[in-house]
C-alpha positions in Angstrom: -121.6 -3.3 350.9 -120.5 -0.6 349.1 -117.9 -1.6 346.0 -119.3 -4.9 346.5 -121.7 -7.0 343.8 -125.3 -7.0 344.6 -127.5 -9.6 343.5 -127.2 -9.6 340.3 -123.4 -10.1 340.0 -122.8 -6.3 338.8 -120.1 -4.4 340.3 -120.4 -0.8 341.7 -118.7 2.1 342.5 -117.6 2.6 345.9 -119.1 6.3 345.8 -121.1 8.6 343.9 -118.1 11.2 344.1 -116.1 7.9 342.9 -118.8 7.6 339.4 -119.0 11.5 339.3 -114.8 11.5 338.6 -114.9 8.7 336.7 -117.8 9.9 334.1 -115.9 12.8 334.1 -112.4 11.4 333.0 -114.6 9.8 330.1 -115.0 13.7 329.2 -112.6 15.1 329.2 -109.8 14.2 327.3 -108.0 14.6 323.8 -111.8 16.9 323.0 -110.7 18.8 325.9 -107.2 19.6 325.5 -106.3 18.6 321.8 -109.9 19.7 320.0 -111.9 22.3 321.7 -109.1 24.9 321.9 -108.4 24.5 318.0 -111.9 24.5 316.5 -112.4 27.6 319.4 -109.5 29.6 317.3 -111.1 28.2 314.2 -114.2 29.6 314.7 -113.4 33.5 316.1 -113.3 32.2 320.1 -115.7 34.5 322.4 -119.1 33.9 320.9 -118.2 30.1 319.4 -117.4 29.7 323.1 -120.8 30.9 324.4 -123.1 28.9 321.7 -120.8 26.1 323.1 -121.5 26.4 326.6 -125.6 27.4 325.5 -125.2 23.7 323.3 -124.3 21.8 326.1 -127.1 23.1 328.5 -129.8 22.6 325.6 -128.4 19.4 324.2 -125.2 17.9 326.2 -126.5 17.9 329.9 -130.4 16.4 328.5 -128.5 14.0 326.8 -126.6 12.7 329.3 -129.0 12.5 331.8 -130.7 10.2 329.7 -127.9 8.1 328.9 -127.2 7.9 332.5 -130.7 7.5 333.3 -131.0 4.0 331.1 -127.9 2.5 332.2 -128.8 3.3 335.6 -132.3 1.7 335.4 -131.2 -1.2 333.7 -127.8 -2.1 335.4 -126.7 -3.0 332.0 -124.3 -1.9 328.9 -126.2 -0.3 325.9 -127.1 -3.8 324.6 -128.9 -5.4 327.6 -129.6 -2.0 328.7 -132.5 -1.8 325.9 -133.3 -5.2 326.2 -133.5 -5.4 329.8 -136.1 -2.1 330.2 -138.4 -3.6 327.5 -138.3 -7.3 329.1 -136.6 -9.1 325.8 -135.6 -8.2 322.3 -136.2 -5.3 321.1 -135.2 -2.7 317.9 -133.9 -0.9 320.3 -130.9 -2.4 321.0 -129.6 -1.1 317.5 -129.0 2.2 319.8 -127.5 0.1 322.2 -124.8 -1.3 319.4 -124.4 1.7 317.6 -122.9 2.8 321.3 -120.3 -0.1 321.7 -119.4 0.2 317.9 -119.1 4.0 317.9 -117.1 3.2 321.1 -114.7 0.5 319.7 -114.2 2.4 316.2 -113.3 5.5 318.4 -111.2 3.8 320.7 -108.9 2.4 317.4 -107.7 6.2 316.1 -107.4 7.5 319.8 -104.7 5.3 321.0 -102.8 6.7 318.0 -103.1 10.3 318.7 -102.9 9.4 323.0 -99.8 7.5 321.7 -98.3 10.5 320.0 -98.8 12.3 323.5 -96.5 9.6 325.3 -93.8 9.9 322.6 -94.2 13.9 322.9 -93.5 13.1 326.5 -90.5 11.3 326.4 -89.3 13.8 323.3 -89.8 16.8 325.9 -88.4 14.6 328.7 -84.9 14.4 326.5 -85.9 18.6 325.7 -86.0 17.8 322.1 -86.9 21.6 321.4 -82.9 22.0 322.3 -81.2 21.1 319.2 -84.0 22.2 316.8 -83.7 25.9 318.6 -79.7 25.6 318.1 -80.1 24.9 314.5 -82.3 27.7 314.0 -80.3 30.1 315.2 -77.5 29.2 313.1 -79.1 29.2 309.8 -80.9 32.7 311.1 -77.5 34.2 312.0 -76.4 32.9 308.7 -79.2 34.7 306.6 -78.4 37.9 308.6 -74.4 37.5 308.2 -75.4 37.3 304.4 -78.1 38.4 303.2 -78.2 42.2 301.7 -80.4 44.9 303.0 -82.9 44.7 300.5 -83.3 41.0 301.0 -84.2 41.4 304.7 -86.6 44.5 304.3 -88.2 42.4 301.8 -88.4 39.4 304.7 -89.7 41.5 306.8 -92.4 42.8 305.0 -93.6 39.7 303.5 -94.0 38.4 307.4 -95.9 41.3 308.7 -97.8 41.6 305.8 -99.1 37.8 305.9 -99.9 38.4 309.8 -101.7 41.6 309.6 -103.7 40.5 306.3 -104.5 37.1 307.5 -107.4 38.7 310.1 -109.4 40.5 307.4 -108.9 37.9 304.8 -110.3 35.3 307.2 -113.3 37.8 307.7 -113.5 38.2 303.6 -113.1 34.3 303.5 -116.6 33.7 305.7 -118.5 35.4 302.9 -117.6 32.3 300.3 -119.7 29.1 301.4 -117.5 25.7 300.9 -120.0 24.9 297.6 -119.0 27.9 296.2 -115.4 27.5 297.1 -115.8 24.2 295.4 -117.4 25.0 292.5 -114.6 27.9 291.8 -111.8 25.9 292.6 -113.0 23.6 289.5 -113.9 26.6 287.7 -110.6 27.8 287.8 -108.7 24.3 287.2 -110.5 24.0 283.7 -109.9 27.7 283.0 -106.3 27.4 283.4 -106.5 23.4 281.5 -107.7 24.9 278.6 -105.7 26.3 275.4 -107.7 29.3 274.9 -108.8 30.8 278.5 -111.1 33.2 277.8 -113.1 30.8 275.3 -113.4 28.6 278.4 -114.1 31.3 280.5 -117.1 32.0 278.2 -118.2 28.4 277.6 -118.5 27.8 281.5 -119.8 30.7 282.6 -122.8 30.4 280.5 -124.6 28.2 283.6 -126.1 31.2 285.3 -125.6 29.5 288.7 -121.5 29.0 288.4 -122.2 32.8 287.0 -123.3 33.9 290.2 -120.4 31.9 292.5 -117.9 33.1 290.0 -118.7 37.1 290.0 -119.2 36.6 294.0 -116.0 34.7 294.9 -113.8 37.1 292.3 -115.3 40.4 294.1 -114.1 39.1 297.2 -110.6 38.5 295.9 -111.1 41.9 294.5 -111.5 43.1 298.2 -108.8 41.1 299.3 -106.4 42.2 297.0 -106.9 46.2 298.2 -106.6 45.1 301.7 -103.4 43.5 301.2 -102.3 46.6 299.0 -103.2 48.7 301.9 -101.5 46.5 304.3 -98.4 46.6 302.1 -97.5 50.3 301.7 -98.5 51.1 305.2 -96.0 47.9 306.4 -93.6 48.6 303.8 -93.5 52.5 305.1 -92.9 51.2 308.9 -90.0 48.2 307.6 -88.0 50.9 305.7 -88.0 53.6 308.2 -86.5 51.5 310.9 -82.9 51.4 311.6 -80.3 48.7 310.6 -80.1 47.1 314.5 -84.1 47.4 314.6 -84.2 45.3 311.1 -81.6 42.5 312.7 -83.3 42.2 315.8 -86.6 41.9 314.0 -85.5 39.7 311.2 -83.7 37.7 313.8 -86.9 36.7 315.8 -89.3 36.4 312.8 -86.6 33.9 310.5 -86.0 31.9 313.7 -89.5 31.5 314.7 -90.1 30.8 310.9 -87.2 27.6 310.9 -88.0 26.6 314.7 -91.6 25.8 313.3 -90.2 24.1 309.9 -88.2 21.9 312.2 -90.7 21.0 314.5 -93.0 20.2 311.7 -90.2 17.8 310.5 -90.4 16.0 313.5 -94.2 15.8 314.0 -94.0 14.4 310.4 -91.5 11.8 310.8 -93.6 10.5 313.7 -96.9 10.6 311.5 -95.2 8.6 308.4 -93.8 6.2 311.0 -96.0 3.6 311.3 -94.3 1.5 313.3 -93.4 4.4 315.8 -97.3 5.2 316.3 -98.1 1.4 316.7 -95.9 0.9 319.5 -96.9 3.8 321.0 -100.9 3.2 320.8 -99.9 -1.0 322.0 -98.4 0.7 325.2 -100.8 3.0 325.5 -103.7 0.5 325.0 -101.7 -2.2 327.4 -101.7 0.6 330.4 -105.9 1.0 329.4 -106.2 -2.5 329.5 -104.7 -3.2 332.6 -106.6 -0.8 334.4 -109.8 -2.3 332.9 -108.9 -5.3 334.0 -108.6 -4.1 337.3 -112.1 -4.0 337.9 -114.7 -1.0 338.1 -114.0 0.4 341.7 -110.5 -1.5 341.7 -109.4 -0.1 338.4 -111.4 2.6 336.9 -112.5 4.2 340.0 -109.3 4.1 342.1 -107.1 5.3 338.6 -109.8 8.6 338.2 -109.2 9.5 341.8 -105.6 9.9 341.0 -105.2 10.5 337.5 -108.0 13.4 337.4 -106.6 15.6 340.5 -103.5 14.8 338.8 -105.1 16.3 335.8 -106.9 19.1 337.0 -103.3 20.2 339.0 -101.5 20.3 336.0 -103.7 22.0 333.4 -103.9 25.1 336.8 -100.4 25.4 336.9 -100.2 26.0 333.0 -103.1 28.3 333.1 -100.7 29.9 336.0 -98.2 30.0 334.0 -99.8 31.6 331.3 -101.2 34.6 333.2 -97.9 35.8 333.7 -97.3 36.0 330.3 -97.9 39.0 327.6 -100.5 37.6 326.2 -102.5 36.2 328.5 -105.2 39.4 328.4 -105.4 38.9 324.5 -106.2 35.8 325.1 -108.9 36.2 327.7 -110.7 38.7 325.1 -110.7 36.2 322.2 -112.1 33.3 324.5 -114.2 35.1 326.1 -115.3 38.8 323.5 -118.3 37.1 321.2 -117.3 39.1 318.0 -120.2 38.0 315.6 -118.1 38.6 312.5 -115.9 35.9 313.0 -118.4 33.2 313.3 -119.9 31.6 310.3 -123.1 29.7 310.8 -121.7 26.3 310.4 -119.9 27.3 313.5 -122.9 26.7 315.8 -123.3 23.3 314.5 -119.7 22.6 315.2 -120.4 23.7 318.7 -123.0 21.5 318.8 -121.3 18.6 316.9 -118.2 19.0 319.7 -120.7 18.8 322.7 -121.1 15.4 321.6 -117.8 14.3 321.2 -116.7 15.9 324.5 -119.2 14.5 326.9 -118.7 11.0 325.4 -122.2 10.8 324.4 -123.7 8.6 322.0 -120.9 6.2 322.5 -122.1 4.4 325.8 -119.4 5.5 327.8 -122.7 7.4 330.5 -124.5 4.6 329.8 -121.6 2.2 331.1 -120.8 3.7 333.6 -124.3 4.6 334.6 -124.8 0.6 334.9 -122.5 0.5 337.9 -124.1 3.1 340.1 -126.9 1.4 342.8 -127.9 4.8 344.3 -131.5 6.1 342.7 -131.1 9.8 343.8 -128.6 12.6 342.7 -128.7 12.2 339.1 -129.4 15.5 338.1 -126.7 16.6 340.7 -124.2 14.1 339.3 -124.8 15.0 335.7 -124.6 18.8 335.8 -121.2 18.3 338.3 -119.6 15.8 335.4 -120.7 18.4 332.2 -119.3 21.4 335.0 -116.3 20.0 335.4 -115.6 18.8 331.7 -116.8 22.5 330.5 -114.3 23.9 333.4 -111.3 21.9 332.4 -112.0 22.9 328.3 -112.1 26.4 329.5 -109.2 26.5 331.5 -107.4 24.4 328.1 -108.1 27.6 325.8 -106.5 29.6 328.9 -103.8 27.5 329.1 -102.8 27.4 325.1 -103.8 30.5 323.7 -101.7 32.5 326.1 -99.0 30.9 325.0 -99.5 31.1 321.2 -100.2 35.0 321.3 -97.3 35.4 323.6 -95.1 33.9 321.1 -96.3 34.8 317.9 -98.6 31.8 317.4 -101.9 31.8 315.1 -104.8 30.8 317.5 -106.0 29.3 313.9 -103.5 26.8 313.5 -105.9 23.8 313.7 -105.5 20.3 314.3 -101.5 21.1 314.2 -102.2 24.0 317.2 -100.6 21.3 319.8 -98.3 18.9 318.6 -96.8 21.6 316.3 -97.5 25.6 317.5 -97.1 24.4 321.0 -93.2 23.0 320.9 -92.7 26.3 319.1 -93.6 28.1 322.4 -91.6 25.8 324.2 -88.5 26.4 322.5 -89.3 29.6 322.7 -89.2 30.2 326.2 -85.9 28.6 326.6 -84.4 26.8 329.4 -88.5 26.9 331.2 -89.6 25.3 328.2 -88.6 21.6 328.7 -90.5 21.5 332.2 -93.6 23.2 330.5 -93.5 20.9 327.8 -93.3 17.7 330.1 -96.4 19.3 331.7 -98.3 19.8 328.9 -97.6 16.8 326.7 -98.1 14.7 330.2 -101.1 16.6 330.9 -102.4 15.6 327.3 -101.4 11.7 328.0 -103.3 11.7 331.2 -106.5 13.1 329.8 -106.2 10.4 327.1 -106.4 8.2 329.3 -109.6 8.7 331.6 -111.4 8.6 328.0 -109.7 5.8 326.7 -110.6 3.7 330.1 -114.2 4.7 329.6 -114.3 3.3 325.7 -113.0 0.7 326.8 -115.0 -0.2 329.0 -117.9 0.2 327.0 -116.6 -3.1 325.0 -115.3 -4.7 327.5 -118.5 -4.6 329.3 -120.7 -6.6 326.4 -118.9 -9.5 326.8 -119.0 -9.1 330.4 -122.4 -8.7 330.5 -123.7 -10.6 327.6 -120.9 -13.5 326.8 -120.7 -14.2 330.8 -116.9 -13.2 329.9 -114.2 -13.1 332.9 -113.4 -9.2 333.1 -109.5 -9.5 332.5 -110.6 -11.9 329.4 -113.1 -9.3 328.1 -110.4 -6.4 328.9 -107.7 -8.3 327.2 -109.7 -9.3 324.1 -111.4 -6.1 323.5 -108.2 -4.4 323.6 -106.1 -6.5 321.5 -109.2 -6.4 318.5 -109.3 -2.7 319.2 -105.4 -2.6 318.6 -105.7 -4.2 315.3 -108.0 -2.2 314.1 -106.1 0.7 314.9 -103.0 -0.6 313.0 -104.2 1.4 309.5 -104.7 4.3 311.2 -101.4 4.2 312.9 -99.8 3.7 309.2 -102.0 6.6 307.5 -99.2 8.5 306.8 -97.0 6.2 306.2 -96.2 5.9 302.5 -95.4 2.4 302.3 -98.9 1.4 304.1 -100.9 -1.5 302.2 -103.6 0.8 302.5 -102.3 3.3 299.9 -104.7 3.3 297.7 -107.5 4.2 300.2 -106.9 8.1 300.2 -107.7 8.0 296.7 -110.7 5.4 296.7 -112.7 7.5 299.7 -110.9 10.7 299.5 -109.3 10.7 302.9 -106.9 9.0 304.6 -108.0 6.1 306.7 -107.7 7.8 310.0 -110.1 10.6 308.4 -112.5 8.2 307.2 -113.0 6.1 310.7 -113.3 9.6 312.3 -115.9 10.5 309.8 -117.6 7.8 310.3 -117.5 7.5 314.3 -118.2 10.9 314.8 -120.1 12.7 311.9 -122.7 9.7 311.8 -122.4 7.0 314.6 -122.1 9.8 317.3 -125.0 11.9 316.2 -127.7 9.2 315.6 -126.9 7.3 318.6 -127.9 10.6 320.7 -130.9 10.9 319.0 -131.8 7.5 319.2 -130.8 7.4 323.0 -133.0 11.3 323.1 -135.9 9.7 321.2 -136.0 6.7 323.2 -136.0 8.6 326.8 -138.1 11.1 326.3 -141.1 9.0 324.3 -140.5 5.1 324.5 -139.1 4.8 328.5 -141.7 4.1 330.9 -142.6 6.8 332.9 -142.3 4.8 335.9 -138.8 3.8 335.2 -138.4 8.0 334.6 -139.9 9.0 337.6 -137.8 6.6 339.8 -134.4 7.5 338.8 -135.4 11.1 339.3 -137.3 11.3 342.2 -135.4 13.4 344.4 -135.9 16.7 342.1 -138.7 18.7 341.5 -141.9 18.0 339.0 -141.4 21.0 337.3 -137.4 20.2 336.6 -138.7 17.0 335.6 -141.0 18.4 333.0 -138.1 20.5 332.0 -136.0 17.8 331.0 -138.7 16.0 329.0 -139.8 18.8 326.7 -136.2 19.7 325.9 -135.1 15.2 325.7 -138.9 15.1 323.6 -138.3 18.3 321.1 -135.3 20.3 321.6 -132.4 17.8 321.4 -133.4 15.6 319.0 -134.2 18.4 316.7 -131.1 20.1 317.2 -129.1 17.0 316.9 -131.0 16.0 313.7 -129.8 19.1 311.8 -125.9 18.7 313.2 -126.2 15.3 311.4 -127.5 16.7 308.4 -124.4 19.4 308.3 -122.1 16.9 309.3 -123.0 14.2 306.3 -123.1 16.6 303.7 -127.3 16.8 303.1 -127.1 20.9 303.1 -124.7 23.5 304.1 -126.0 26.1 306.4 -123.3 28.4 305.2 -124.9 28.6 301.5 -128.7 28.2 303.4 -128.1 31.4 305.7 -126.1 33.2 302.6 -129.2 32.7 299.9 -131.6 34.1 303.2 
């Protein structure tokens, strides 16, 4: 029966449409809502979008198919999975670990940042926007009661100066690779070290090489410096012809948004150095993952997607909703969706192809898992393309749902890992007495996305012991997420300054939260979708191939190999080199 354990013990989902929500929970989550719509304002939007959605098509829905495609065949997690399809021990299996590893190190910084989403919950639940907004405007009435004329112009001009420069300066900025940024960064720190600068000017630039970087980086300051002097007397023109009540209305809304931001920064940063906060937060965040597990695969995990992701999907539409009502909802439609070449550099396409990865919970075992528990041998191709659909959909619809919000309320779509729990409670408290409902849905929107992923990871570790240890599920559940919560107990104290780790930002030269995401997802993520590419497209038996994906055409088929065979693997292979450091593709295309 359906739901029911066949022969071999292994549960199953009740439905394909059942597997199809569930692999797609494992999608989309904090890469959805939290990531994509940040690195997409980092990297220019429209044309970082469409490499994104070309990425996912070439390397993400390949990929998965395979991963889904192994786990299917073998009825196993990534460890027996490789071990079962080649009848005993094999090397193999390495890919298999690397999964449940990449998995479980995952796993221990997520419940951190899903925890933060619960406590932004609660804070918006209690409207803690309120009484940062009041302060605001008290200290900005203040500077206006008291500060002279001059003193505001000068406020004024400063802000719109900084705003209108920042564009073309970010533009100037994609003409300096990181190397060279690097090497004139030191340049300058022994410059300004040394007793006579222009004898250590001399001295250095004598290598030819930090010659070159240092005549090209200080031409585009050059150029930066006339834009801004442009900028400046044509804003300092417009500032001094307005009148007085134009000035206080102006200065009003710019010095409030300035201290509503301050404030909220505060109170992202008292959460961050609390380490104790962000523990309790990930142990009840893990405890809800873990009893869910535990639950069972249909019981659990399939019953909680089927309410959790209409839930989801529901709430991120009435945002977008929300948003198209709002001034700038058609600026933001253009910058998601205009490809403007000049603001992408080349190491943006490898970030698109990096976050392809990360969003489709490849190379972590999560298809592979959940793959396992499916006992139908048709419909993958179908299934696959409807889970990458829906998590490309949902990132989409995230970008609509933040950036018109941002632009309507004088927010930087370039704000960066801070674009959420920090631009976005600006918004709210700027919309007012609307705000404390939209923030509820947004920060609950974020906490239920965190969840369909963190089930899925989960899962993934649960599963080995399951599987391979002969482990009780609720045992296995309970045990993988109490190790998991360990683990994550440094990176719930990064930022706490009186962590026992606090030496370890010095010794690697980021924070330990950093250095596990580093690690997970520059390395662990990367190779374990080659591997799982290299493996499906040359070492699978074609037998094993042919019957998981008999219902489609030859000529698909065929498809699917060349690209699993040549395209992914060497698309993935230079991602990892970019990603570790071996060569910058900035510097490569610059020197071209």
């Amino acid at each position: 029966m359906a739901g029911q354990q066949k022969e071999t013990g292994r549960s199953h989902w009740k439905s394909r449409f059942g597997f199809v929500l569930a692999a797609a929970g494992s999608a989309v989550g904090l890469g959805n809502i939290w990531k994509f719509p940040y690195i997409t304002g980092e990297n220019g939007g429209g044309l970082f979008v469409l490499i994104y959605l070309v990425c996912i098509l070439l390397v993400g829905l390949p990929i998965m198919i395979a991963e889904i495609m192994i786990g299917r065949a073998a009825q196993k997690q990534p460890v027996g999975a490789f071990e079962e399809l080649n009848g005993g021990k094999t090397i193999w299996s390495a890919a298999g670990w690397m999964g449940v590893l990449a998995g479980f190190i995952i796993l221990s910084f997520y419940v951190v940042v899903a925890g933060w989403s619960m406590d932004y919950t609660l804070k918006s639940i209690v409207n803690f926007t309120q009484p940062i907004e009041k302060e605001a405007a008290a200290e900005t009435d203040l500077f206006i009661a008291t500060a002279d004329m001059e003193s505001m112009q000068n406020y004024l001009i400063d802000k719109r100066l900084a705003d209108q420069a920042r564009m073309g300066e970010s533009l100037l900025e994609r003409e300096i690779s990181k190397r060279q940024m690097d090497a004139f960064a030191r340049f300058q720190a022994a410059v300004s070290a040394a007793e006579d600068p222009e004898e250590a000017r001399r001295r250095l630039l004598t290598d030819e090489e930090l010659q070159q970087t240092v005549t090209h980086v200080e031409a585009i300051q050059q150029q930066m410096q006339e834009l801004r002097k442009g900028i400046e007397e044509q804003v300092r023109a417009d500032v001094t012809g307005i009148s007085d009540e134009t000035l206080f209305r102006q200065v009003r809304m710019e010095k409030r948004r300035e201290l509503v931001l301050a404030k909220v920064g505060v109170t992202f940063g008292n959460l961050y150095t609390n380490g104790w906060q962000s523990l309790m937060w990930a142990f009840l965040f893990m405890a809800l993952t873990v009893g869910v597990v535990a639950g069972g695969v249909s019981a659990g995990i399939e019953r909680a997607c089927q309410i959790l992701m209409p839930t989801l999907f529901a709430l991120i539409c009435t945002m977008v909703l929300y948003g198209a009502f709002q001034s700038g909802f058609p600026a933001a439609v253009s910058f998601v969706f205009s490809p403007d070449p000049s603001r992408l550099k080349p190491s943006g396409v490898l970030e698109a192809l990096g976050h392809a990865f990360f969003t489709l919970s490849l190379g972590m075992g999560a298809m592979m898992t959940y793959g396992s528990y499916q006992s139908a041998k048709t419909g993958l191709f179908q299934e696959a393309l409807m889970i990458t659909f829906l998590d490309t959909l949902i990132a989409l619809l995230a970008c609509l749902m933040i950036f018109p919000i941002t632009f309507s309320y004088g927010q930087e779509p370039t704000a960066g890992p801070g674009l959420v729990f920090m631009s976005m409670p600006l918004a709210f408290a700027e919309i007012g007495t609307g705000g404390m409902l939209l923030s509820i849905l947004f920060f609950g929107l974020l906490f239920f996305a965190a969840l369909t992923s963190a089930l899925s990871l989960l899962e993934v570790c649960a599963s080995y012991l399951i599987d391979q240890k002969d482990w009780s599920r609720p045992q296995a559940a309970l045990a993988t997420g109490v190790i998991t919560l360990l683990v994550a107990v440094p990176s719930a104290f990064d930022g706490d300054p009186d962590t026992l780790l606090g030496t370890w930002h010095a010794d690697y030269g980021k924070g330990f939260f950093d250095t596990v995401d580093h690690l997970a997802s520059n390395w662990m993520l990367p190779l374990g979708g080659l591997l799982i590419a290299v493996y499906a497209g040359w070492v699978m038996p074609r037998k094993l191939q042919e019957a998981e994906v008999k219902d489609i055409p030859s000529w698909m088929f065929q498809g699917w190999l060349f690209v699993i065979r040549i395209v992914a693997p060497a698309l993935v292979v230079v991602v990892l080199l970019q990603k570790v450091g071996i060569f910058d593709v900035d510097e490569l295309v610059r020197r071209l």
